[in-house]
Structure formats: C-alpha cells, structure tokens
N, C-alpha and C positions, 0 to 999 in steps of 0.2 A: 978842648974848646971848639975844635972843629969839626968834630965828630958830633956835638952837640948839635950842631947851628944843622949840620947835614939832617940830624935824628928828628929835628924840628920842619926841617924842608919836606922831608918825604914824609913828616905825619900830614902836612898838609896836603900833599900830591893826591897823598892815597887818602885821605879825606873829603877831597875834591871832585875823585872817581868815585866816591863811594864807597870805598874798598875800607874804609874804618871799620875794624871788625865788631865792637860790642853794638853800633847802628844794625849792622847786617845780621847780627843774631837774633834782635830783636823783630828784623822785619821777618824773616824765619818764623820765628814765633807765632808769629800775629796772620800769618799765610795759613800756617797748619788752623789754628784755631776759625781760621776763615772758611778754609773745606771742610772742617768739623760741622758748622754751623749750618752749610750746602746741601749736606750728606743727610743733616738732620731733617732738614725742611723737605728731602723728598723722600723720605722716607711716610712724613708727615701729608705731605701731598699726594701720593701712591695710598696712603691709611684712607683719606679720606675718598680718595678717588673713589676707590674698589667697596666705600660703603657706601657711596651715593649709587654705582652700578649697580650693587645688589639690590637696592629698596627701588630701584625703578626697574628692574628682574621681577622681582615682589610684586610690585603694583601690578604689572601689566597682565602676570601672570592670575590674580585673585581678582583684577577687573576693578582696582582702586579702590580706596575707602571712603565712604559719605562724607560728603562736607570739605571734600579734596578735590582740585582741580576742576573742571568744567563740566555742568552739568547740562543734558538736553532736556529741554523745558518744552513738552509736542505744545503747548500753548501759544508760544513763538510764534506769529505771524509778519509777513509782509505785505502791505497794501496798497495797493498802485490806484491810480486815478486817470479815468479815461483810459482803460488798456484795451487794447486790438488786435485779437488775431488774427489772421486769414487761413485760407491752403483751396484745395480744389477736391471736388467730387471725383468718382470714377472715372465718370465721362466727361474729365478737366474742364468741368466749368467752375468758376470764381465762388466763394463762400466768404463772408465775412462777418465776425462774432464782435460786437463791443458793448461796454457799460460803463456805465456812472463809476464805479470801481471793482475789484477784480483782491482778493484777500488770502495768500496761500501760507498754509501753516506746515510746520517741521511735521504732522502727525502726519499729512497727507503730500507730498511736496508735487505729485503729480496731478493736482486738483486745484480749481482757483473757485472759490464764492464769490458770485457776481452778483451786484446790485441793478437791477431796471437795466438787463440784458437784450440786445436786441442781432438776431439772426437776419441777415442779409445772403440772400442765395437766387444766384442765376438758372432756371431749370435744362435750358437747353438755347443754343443759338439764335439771336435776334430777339430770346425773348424777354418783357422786362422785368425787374427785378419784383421776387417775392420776401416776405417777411413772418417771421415768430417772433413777438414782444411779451415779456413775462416781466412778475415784482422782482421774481429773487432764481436763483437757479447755481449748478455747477459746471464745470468745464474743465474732462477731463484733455489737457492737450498733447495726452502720448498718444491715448486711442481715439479723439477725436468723437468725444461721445457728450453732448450736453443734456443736462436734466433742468427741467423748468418747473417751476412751482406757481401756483396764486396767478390769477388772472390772466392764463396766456390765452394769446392771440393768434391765428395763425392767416392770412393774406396772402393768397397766390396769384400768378401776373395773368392767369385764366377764369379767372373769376368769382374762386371759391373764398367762403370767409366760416370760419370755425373757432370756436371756443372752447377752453375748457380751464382744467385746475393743473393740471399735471403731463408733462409730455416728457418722453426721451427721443431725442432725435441723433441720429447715427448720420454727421454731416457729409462723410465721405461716402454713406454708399446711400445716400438722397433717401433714406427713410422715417417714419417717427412713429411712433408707439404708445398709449400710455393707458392706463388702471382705470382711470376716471371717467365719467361721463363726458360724452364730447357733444357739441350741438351743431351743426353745419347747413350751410346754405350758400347754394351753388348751381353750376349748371346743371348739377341734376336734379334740384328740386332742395325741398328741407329734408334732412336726416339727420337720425341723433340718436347714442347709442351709449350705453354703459362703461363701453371698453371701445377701443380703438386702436388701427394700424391703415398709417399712408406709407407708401411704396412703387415703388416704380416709376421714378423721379416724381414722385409724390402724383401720380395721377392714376394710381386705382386709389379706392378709402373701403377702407374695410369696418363695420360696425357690429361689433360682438358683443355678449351676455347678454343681449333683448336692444332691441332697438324699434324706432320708431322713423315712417317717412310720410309726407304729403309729395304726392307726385302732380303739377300741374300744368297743362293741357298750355302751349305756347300758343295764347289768344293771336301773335300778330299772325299766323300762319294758321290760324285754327280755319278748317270746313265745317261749319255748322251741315249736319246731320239732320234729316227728317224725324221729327219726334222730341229732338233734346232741345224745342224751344219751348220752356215752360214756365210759368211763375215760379218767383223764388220761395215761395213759400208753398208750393207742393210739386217739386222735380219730376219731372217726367220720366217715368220706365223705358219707353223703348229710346233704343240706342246710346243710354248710359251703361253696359257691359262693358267698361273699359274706354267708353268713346265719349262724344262732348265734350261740352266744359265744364263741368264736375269734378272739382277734385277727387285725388282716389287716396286714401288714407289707408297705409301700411306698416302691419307689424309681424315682426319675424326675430329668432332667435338669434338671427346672425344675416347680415346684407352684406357683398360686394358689387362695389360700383365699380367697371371698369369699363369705359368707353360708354358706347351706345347699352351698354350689355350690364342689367343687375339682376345677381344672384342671389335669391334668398332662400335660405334654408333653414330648418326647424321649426312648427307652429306658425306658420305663413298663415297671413289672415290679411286678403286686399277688400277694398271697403268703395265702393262711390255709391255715394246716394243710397238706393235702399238695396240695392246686389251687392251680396257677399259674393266672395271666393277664396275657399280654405285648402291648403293641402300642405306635404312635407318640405316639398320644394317647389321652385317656382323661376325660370328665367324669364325677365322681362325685356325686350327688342326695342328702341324708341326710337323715334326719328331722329335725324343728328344734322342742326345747322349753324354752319361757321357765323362767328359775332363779327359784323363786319368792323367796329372798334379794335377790336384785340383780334383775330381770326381767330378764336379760339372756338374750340367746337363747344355749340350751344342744342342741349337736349331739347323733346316737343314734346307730342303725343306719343302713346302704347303704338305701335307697327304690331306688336305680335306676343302670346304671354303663352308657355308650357309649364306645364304646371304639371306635379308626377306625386305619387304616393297619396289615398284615400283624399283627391278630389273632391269637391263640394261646389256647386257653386248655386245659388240662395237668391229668386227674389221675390215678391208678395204672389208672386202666382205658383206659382213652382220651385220644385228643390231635385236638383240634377247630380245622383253621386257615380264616379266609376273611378279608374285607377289612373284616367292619364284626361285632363283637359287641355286643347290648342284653340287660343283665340286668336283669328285673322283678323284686323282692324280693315282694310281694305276689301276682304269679302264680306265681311261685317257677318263672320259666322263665327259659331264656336263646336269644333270636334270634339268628343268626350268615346272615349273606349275602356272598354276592360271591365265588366260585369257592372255595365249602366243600368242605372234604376232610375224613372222619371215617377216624381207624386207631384202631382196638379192639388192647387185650391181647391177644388171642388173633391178631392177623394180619392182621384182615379188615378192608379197607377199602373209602369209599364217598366220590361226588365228588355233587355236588349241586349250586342252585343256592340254597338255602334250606334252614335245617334249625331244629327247635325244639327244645331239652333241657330235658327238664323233672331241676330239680337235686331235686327229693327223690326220686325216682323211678328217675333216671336210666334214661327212655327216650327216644328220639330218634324225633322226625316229620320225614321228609323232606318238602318240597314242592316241587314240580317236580319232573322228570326225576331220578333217581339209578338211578348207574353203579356197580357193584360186588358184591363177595361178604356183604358188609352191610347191601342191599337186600333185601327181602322184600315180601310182600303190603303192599295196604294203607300201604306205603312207613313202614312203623314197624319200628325194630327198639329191644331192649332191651340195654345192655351188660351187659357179663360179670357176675356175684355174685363177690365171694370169699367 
C-alpha cells in the first residue's frame, strides 16, 4: 500500500520534470524527423542555387537570349528644354550655347540636337558680345564642336554680318568652317564665296571654291581725284585704275581677308568701270580706319595692288601685259615688269622691259630698251584721247 502511494508520487515528480519516458521518446522522434526535413531543404536549396548560378554563367557568357531581360533601344532619347552650356575659348574668353531644346539619344550620348540654337561668344577683352543663330544644329559637348544647319546667321561685335546654310564652329579654339556658300558684308566691303573658313578669333574670313567681292571706296573720307568726276552714265577713264568712287568688282578662286591686307589667288579678275585687271595672284593694301562707334577697324580705298603671274591690265585705249603689275594709289602710277607688251587703240605696239603708267594722265615711261611703233624719244609715249 505504501510502495504504491510512493510508485504514484514519483510518476508525478518525474512527470513534472519531464522525465516521463514514452513523452521523451516521442519528442526524440519528432527532432530526428525535424533534421531529416532541414537536411532536405538544403540540399534542395544548394540544387537550386547552383542551377540559377549556372544559367546566369550561361547568359552572360552567350550575351543572353532575345526577349530576356533589358534591351537597349539607340531610339531612347532625352530632352531637355531651354538647356545651356557655356566653357571658355583658348584665350579664356566666355562662350555660351543655348536653345529652345537640346534631345540626346542612347545611339549618340555625346551629341545633343538642338532646336533654334543660338551661339553667344566674347572675341577678346572689352569687346562686345558676338553671335551665330541657326533652325536646327548639333552639339558635341566632349569636343566642343557645334554644327548648324538652315538659315544661320553669323553677327560680330566688329561689324561683320554673314549668312549662309551650314557652319561648323570649333568654340574652343574661335573658328568656323563650312561646305556651303556663305554671303558677307562688312568692314571689308561685300564678299561671298562657295566655301568658307573664319579664324583667328574669327578676324581673318577666308572664301574658297570661287568667290565673289564688291570693294567700295569710304565716300566719307574719299579724295575725289582729277578726272573721276563724270556722269553716271558714261564714267570717266582717267583715274578709275583702282581709284574714285567706282566700285571695283572682284572675282577670284579663293580670297583671304586678313586685316588691311586681301589675298586673292587663282583667276583673279578686278573690275571698275571699263579697266580690267587679270593675273594669278593679287595682294590688295587699303587704308584702314577705326569706327569711332565700336573702334573697330574700318576698311577705305586700294593704298596699293601686286599683282604677279601673267598680268593684264585692259582699258578702251590700251592693253598692258608682263609678269608682275604694282599699283600706287598715292603716286597714282602703275609698275608693270617682266616682258611687258603695250598695244594702243590705234594699233601700235611696244615690248619693253619696264614700263610706268601714270593712271591719271595716262602716259607711259618706258625704261630699258623698247621695241616698237609706240616707242618715241625720251622713251615716253602718251595713249590715244577720245
């Protein structure tokens, strides 16, 4: 009876602690089957791991399969409104680029298409701001190189205005370029040429593949000259060799303008009134005076014209050819060397080594030897009168 009561006390002791043994077999049990179940899932977990690793091994390796994951579309664009560059030329003056909008796509990312562009650029200290406005253009802004298209403009703070279809302007090192015909008017008069290039903080202009200029004569400073005062309707000869107020009408293969000083080369052909003058090349000298507006230097009359390779120079009385012509505007003469030939109106001609025409006068000094029916004493003869 006592043994009982005891055998019943310690099933509860050890019931209480846990220590009941068929509880404890069971939770035994159900442990193992627990880490059975652990064991499985990473095994499961490892399976799948190691085959999601290899198919992204695969992809990356074969460059992925169509219609998987992210595709670059160079159609993609970005388009900004009102966008502004700036930066500085060589000789750190201010530049600044802006438009209506500004469009860069994934095909080109270093390029932006810009709508009704306008180029803002300082050429030099104190002076003020010049301008390029165009429809449509590009803008590369690693290399700092814009291209303009349709109707551009170009406005300098010195008084030059130019047009054309097509420009590239190199902002950082102050030049511009372009294919197309350009038309300009400026301190040096009208010029317009096929092709073009401005340089040298945009103050030489160079006009390539044929071009074309009207040079005229700065009436507020002009010296009217003995001879060049004549009806408009039949110009007087003497003293229109480069002088008056007659415009002189110029065409040549290629001109540079740089300062006081224009270079034309190839088919040179200068024009006033009824005197030609033809050769390879041709430097032309003008006088040069600051615009008391702007100080900017403002061109006048010829000072001076050299003129080299087969020489010509043409007017209703006479025809003057040798290898080298120098016109003095201030002697009001013109030098001509290198197996000179004079033919006069009338028939008579002379060969010479040297000869000097004085243009308001129009008489001719030989010097050296002359050969001909045009030869006289004293080696001077005078052309014809009308």
């Amino acid at each position: 009876m006592n043994s009982a009561v005891i055998s019943s006390g310690e099933h509860e002791v050890s019931e209480a602690l846990g220590l009941w043994e068929p509880k404890r077999t069971l939770t035994l049990e159900a442990a193992r089957k627990h880490s059975r179940r652990i064991k499985a899932l990473r095994r499961l977990l490892m399976a799948v791991s190691a085959g999601l690793l290899g198919y992204l091994i695969y992809e990356f390796a074969t460059g992925g399969s169509p219609g998987l994951g992210l595709v670059d579309n160079p159609t993609e664009s970005v388009k900004m409104i009102g966008p502004r560059y700036s930066g500085r030329t060589n000789n750190d003056q201010p530049y600044y680029l802006t438009a209506e909008s500004a469009t860069r796509t994934l095909a080109n990312r270093s390029e932006v298409e810009l709508q009704n562009p306008v180029l803002e650029f300082i050429r030099e200290d104190g002076a003020a701001a010049s301008f390029v406005v165009a429809e449509t253009g590009t803008y590369n802004d690693v290399d700092k190189v814009l291209n303009l298209e349709f109707a551009v403009d170009l406005t300098t703070d010195d008084g030059n205005i130019c047009k054309t279809t097509q420009a590239r302007i190199y902002a950082q090192e102050q030049r511009i370029e372009g294919d197309k015909r350009i038309e300009c008017n400026g301190n040096f008069g009208i010029a317009n040429g096929n092709a073009f290039e401005i340089k040298d903080n945009y103050k030489t202009f160079i006009f390539k593949n044929g071009m074309d200029a009207i040079i005229q004569k700065d009436t507020a400073n002009a010296v009217v000259t003995s001879g060049s005062s004549s009806t408009p309707s039949q110009p007087s000869r003497k003293g229109q060799a480069f002088g008056g107020d007659t415009p002189i009408n110029v065409t040549a293969d290629m001109a540079t303008y740089k300062g006081s000083l224009t270079i034309l080369t190839g088919n040179v052909d200068v024009t006033q009134g009824q005197n030609r003058t033809t050769s390879n090349e041709m430097d032309i000298f003008r006088k040069e005076a600051n615009n008391d507006e702007t100080g900017s230097l403002k061109l006048g009359a010829i000072r001076r014209i050299d003129a080299k390779g087969n020489f010509r120079y043409t007017t209703p009385d006479n025809v003057v050819t040798g290898e080298r012509g120098v016109y003095e505007s201030e002697k009001e003469i013109m030098t001509v060397t290198g197996k000179v030939k004079v033919k006069q109106a009338s028939g008579n001609t002379a060969t010479t080594d040297k000869l000097i025409y004085n243009v308001k006068t129009e008489a001719i000094r030989f010097a050296g030897n002359c050969q001909g029916e045009g030869c006289v004493s004293r080696q001077t003869v005078t052309l014809n009168q009308r």
